[in-house]
PDB file as gemmi writes it, atoms N, CA and C in Angstrom:
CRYST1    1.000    1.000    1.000  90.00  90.00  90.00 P 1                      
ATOM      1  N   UNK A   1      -7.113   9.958   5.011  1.00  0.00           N  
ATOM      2  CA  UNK A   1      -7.978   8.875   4.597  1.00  0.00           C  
ATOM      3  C   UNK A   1      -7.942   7.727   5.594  1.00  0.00           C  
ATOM      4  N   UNK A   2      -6.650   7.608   5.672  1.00  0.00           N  
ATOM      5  CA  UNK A   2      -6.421   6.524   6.968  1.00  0.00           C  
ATOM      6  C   UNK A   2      -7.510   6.420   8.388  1.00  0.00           C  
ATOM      7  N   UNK A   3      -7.230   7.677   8.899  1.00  0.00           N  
ATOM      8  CA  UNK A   3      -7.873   7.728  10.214  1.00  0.00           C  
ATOM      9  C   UNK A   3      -9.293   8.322  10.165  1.00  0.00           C  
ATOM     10  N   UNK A   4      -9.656   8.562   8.803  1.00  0.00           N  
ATOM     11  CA  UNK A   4     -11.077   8.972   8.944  1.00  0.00           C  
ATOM     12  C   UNK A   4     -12.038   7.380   8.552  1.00  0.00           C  
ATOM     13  N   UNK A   5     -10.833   6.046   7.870  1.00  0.00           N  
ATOM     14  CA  UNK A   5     -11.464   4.880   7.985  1.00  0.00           C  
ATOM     15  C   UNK A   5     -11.475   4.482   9.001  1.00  0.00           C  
ATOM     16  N   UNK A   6     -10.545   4.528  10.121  1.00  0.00           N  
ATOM     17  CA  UNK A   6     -10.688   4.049  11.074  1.00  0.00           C  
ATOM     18  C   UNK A   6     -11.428   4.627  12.056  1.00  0.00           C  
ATOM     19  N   UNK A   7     -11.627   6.332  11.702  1.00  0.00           N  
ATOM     20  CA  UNK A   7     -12.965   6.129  13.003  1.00  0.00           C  
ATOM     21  C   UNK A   7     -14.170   5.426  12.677  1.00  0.00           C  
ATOM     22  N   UNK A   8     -14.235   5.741  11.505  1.00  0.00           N  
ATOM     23  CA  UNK A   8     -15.631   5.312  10.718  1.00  0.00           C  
ATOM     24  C   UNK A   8     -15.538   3.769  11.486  1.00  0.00           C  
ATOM     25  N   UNK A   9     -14.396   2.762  11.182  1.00  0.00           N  
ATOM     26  CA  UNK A   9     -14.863   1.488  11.840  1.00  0.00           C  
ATOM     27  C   UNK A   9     -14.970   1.553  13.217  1.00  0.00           C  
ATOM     28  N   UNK A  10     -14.113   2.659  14.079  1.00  0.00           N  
ATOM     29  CA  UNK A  10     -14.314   2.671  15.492  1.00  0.00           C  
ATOM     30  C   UNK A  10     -15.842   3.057  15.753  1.00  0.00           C  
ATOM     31  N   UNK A  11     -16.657   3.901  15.166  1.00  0.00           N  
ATOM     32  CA  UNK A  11     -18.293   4.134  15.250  1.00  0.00           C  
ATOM     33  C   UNK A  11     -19.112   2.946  14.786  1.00  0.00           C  
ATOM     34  N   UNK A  12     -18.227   2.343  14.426  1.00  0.00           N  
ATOM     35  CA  UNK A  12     -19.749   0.725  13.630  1.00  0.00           C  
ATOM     36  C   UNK A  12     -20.189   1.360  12.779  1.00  0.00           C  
ATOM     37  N   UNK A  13     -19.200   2.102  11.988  1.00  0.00           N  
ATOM     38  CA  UNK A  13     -20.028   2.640  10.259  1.00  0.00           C  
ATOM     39  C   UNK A  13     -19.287   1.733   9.119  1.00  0.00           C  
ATOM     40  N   UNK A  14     -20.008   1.394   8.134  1.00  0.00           N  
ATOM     41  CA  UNK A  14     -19.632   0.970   6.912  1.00  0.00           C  
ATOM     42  C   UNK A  14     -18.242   1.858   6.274  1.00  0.00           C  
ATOM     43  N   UNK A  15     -17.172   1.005   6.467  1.00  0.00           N  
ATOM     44  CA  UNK A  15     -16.099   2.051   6.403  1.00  0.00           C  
ATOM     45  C   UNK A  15     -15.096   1.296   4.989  1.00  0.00           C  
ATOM     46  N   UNK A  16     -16.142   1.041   4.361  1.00  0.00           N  
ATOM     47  CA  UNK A  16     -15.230   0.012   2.994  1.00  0.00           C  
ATOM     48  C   UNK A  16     -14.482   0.901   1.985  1.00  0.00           C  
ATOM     49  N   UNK A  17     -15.182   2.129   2.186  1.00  0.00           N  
ATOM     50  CA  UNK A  17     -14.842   3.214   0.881  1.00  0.00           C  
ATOM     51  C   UNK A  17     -14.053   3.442   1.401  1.00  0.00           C  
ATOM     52  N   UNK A  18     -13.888   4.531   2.216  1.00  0.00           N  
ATOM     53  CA  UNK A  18     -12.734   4.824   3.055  1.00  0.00           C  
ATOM     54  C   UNK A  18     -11.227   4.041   2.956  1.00  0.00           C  
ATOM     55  N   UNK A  19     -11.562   2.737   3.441  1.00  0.00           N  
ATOM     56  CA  UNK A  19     -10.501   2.124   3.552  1.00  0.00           C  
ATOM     57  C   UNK A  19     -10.251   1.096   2.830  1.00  0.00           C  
ATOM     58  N   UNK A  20     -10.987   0.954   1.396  1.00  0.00           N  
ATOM     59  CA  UNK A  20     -10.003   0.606  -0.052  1.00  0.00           C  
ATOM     60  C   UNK A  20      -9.283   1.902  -0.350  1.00  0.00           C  
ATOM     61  N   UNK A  21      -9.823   2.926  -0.338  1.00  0.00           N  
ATOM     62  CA  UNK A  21      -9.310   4.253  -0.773  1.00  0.00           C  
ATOM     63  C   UNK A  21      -8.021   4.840  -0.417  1.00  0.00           C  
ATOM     64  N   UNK A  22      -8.060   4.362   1.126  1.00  0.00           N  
ATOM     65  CA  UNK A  22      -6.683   4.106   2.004  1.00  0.00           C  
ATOM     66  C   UNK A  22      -5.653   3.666   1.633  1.00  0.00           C  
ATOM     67  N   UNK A  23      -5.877   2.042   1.309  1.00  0.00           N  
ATOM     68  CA  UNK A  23      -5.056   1.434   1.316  1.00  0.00           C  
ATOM     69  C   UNK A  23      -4.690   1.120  -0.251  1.00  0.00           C  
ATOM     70  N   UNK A  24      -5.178   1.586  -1.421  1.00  0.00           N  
ATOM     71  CA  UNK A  24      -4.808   1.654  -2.996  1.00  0.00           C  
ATOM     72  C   UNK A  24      -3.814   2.776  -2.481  1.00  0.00           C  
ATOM     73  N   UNK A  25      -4.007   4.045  -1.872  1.00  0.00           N  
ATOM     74  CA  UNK A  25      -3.120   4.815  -1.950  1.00  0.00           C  
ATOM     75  C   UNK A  25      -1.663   4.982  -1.728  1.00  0.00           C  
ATOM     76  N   UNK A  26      -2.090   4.413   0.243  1.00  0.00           N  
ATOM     77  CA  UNK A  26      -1.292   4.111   0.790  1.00  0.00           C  
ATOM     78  C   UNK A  26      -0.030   3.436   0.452  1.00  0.00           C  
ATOM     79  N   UNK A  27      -0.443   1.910  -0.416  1.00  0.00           N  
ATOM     80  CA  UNK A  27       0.019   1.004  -0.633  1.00  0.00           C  
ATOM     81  C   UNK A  27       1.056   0.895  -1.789  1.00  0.00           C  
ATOM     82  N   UNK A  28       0.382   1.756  -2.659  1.00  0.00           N  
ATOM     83  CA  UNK A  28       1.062   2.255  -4.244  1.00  0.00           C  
ATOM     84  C   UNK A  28       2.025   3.541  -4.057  1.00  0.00           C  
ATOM     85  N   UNK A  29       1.675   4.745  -2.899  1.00  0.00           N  
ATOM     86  CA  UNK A  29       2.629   5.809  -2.648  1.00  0.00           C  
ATOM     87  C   UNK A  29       4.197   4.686  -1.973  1.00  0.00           C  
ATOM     88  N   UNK A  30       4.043   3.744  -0.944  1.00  0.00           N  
ATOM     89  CA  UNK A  30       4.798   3.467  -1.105  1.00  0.00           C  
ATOM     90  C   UNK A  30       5.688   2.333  -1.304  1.00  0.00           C  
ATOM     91  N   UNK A  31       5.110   2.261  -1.866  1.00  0.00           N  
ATOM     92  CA  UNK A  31       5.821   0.949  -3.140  1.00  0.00           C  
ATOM     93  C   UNK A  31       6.440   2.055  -4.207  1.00  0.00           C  
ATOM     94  N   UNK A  32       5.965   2.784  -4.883  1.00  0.00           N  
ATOM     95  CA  UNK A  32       7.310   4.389  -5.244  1.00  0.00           C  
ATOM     96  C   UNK A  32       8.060   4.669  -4.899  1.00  0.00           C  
ATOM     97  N   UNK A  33       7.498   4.813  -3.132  1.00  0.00           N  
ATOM     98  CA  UNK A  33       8.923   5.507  -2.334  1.00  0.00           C  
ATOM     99  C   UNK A  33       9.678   4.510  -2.647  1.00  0.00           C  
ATOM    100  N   UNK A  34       9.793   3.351  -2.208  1.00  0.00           N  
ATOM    101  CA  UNK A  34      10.521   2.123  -1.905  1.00  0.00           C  
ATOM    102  C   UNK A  34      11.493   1.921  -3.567  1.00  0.00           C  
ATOM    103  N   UNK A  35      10.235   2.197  -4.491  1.00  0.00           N  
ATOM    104  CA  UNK A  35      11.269   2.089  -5.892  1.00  0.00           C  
ATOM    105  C   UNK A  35      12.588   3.018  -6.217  1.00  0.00           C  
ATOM    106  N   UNK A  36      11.830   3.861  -5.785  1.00  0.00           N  
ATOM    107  CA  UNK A  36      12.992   5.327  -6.485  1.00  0.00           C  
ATOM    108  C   UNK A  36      14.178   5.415  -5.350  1.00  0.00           C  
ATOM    109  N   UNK A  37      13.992   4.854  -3.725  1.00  0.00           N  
ATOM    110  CA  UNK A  37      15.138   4.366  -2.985  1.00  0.00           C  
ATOM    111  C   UNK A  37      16.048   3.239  -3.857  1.00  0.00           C  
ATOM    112  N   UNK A  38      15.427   2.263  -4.119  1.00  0.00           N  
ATOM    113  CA  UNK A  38      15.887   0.937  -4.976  1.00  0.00           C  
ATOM    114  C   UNK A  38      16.865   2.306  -6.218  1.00  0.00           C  
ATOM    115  N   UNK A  39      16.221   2.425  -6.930  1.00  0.00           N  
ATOM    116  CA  UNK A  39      16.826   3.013  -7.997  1.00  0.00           C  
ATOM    117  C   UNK A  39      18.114   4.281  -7.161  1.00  0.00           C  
ATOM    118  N   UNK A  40      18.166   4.428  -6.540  1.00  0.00           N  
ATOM    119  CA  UNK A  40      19.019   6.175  -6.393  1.00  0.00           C  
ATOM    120  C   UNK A  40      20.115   4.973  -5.595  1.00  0.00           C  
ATOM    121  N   UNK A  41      20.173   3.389  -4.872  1.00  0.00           N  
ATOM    122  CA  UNK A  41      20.955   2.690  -4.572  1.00  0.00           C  
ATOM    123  C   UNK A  41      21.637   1.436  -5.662  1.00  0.00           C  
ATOM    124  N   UNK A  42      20.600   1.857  -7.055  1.00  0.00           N  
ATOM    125  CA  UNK A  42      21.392   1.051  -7.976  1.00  0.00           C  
ATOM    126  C   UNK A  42      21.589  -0.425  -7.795  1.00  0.00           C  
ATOM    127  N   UNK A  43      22.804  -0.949  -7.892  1.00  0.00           N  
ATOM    128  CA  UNK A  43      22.527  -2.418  -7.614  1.00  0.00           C  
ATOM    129  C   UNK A  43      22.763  -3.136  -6.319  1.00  0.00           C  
ATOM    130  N   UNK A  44      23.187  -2.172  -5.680  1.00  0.00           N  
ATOM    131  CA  UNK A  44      23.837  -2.165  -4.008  1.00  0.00           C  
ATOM    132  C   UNK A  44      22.493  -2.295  -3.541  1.00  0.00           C  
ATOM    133  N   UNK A  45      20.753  -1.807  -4.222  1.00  0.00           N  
ATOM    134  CA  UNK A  45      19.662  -1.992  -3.566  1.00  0.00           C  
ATOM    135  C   UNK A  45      18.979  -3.388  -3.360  1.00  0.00           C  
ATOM    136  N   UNK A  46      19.516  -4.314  -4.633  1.00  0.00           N  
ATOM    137  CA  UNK A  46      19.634  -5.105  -4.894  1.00  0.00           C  
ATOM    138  C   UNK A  46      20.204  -6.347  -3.652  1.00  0.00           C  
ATOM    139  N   UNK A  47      21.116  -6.141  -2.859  1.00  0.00           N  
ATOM    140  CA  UNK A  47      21.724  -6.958  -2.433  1.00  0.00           C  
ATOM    141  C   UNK A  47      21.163  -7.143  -1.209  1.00  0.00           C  
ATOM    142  N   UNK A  48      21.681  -7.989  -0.437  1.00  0.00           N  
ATOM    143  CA  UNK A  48      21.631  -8.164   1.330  1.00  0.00           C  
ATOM    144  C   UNK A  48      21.865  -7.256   2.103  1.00  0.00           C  
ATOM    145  N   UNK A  49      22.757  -6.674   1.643  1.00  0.00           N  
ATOM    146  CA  UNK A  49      23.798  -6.122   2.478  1.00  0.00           C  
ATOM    147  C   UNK A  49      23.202  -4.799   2.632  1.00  0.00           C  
ATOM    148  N   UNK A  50      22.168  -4.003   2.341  1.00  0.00           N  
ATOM    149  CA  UNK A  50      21.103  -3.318   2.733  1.00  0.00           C  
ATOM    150  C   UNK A  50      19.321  -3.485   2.959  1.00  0.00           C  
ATOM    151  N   UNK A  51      18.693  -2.981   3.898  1.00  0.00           N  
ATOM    152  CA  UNK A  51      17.827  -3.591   4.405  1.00  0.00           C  
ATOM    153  C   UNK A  51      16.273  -3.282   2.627  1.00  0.00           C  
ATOM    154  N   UNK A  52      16.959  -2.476   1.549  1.00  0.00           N  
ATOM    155  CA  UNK A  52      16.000  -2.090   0.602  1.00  0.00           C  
ATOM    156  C   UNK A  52      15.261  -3.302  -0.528  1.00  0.00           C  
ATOM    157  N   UNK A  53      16.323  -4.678  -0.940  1.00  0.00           N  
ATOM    158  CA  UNK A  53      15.553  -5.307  -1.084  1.00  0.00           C  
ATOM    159  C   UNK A  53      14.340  -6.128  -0.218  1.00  0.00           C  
ATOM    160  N   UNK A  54      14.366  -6.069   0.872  1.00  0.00           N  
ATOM    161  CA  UNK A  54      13.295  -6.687   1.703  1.00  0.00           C  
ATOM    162  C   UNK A  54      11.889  -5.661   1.817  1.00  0.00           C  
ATOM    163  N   UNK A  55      12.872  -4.279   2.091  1.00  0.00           N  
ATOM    164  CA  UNK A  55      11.347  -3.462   1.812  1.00  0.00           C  
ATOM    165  C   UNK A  55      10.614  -3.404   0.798  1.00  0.00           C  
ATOM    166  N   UNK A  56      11.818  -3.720  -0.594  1.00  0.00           N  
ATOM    167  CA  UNK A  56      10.916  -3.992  -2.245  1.00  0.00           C  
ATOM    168  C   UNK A  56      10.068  -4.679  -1.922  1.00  0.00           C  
ATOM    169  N   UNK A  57      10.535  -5.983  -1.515  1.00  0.00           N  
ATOM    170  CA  UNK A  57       9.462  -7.363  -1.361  1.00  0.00           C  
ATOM    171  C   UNK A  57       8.062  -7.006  -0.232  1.00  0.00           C  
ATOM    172  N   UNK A  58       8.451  -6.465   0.601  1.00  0.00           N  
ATOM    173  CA  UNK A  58       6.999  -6.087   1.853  1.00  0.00           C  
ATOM    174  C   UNK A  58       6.711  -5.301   1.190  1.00  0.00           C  
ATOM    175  N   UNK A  59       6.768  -4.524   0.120  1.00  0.00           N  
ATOM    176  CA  UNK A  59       5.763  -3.392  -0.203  1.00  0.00           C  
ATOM    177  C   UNK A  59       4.869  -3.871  -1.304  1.00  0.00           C  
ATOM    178  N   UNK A  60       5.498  -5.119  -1.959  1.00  0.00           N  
ATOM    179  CA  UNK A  60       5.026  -5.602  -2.966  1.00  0.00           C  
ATOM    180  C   UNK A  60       3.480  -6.715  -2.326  1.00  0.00           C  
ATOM    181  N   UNK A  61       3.675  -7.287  -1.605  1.00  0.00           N  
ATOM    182  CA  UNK A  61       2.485  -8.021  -0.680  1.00  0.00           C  
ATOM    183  C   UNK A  61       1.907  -6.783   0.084  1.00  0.00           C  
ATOM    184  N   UNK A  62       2.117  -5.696   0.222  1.00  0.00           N  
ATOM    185  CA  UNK A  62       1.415  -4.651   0.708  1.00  0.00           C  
ATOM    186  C   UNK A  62      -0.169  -4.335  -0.392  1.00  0.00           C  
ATOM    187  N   UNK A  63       0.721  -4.420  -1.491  1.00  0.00           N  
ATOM    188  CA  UNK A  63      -0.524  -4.052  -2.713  1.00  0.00           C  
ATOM    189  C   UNK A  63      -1.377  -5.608  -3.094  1.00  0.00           C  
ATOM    190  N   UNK A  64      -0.688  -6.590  -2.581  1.00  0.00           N  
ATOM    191  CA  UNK A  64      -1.408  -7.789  -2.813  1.00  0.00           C  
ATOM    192  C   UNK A  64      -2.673  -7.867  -1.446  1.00  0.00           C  
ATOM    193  N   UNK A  65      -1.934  -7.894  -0.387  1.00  0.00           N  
ATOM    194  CA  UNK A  65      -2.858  -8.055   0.754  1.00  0.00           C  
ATOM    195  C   UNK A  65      -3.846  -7.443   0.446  1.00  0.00           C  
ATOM    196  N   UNK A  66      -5.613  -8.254   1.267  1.00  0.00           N  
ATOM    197  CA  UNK A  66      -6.420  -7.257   1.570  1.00  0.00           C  
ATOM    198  C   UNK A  66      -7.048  -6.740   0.171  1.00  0.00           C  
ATOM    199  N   UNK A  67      -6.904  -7.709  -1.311  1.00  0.00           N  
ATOM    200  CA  UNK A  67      -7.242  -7.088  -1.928  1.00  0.00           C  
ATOM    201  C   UNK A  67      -6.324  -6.085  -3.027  1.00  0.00           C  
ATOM    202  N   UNK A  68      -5.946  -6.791  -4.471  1.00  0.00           N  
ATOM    203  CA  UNK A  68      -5.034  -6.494  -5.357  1.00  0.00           C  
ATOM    204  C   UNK A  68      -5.482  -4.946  -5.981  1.00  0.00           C  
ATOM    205  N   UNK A  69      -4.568  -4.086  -6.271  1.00  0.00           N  
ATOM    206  CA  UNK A  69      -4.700  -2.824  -6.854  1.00  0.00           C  
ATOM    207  C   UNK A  69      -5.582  -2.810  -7.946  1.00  0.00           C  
ATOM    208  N   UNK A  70      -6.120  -4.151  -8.468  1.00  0.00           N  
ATOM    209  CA  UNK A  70      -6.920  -4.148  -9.564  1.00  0.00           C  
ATOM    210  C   UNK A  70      -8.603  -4.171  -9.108  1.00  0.00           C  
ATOM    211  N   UNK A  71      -8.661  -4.770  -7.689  1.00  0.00           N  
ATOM    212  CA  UNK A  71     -10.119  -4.945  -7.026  1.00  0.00           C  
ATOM    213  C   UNK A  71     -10.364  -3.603  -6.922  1.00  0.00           C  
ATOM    214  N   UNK A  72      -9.010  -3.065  -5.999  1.00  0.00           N  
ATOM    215  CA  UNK A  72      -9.272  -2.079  -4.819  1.00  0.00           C  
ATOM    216  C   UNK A  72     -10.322  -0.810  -5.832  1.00  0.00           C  
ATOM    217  N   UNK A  73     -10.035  -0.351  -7.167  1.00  0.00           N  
ATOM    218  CA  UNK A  73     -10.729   0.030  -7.491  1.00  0.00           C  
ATOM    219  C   UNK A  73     -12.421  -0.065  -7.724  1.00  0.00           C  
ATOM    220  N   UNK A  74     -12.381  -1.764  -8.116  1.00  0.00           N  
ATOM    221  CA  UNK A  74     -14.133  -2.040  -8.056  1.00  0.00           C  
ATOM    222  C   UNK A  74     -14.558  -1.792  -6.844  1.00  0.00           C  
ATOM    223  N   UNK A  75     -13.994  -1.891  -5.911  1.00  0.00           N  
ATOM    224  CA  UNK A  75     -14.651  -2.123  -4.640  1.00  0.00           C  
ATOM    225  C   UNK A  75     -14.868  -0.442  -4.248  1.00  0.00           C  
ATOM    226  N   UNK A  76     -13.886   0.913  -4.410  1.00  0.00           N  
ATOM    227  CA  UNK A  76     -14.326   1.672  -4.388  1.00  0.00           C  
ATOM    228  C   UNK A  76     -15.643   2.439  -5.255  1.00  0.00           C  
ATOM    229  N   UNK A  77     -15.463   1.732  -6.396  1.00  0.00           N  
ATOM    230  CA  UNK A  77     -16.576   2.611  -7.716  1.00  0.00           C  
ATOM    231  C   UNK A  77     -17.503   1.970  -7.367  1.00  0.00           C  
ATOM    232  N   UNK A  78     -18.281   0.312  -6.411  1.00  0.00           N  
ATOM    233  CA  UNK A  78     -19.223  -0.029  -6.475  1.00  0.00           C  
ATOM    234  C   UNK A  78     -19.980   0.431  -4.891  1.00  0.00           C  
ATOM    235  N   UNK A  79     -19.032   1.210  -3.539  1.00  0.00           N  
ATOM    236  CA  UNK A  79     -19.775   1.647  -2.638  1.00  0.00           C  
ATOM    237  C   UNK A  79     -20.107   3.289  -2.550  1.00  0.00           C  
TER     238      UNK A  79                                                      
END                                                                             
C-alpha cells in the first residue's frame, strides 16, 4: 500500500486513498507491535531504562499525525 501511494504521488496522481489506507494501517499494525512488546516487558516496559516506553509514545502521535484513526476512515470511504 505504501509504495503503490507513493508512486501514485511520484506520477502527479491523486494518491489520497492509497495513502490514508497506508497510513490507518501502517500506523495501528504498529502501535500493536509496540503494545504486545510493552506487555511481554511488563513493567520494566514501563521505565527508562529501556528504549519501549518512548516507542509507546512515537507510535501513539503516529496515529495522531496526518490525520486521527477516526478521519482516516472518512477520508478513505469519501475518495
Amino acid at each position: 500500500m505504501t509504495y503503490r501511494a507513493t508512486w501514485m504521488a511520484d506520477q502527479g496522481m491523486d494518491n489520497r486513498h492509497q495513502a490514508s489506507m497506508a497510513k490507518l494501517y501502517g500506523a495501528n499494525m504498529a502501535n500493536r507491535v509496540v503494545d504486545r512488546v510493552l506487555q511481554i516487558h511488563a513493567g520494566m516496559g514501563y521505565t527508562k531504562d529501556l528504549p519501549i516506553e518512548r516507542w509507546y509514545r512515537e507510535m501513539r502521535l503516529f496515529r495522531i499525525f496526518d490525520g486521527t484513526d477516526e478521519i482516516q476512515p472518512h477520508i478513505i470511504a469519501r475518495t
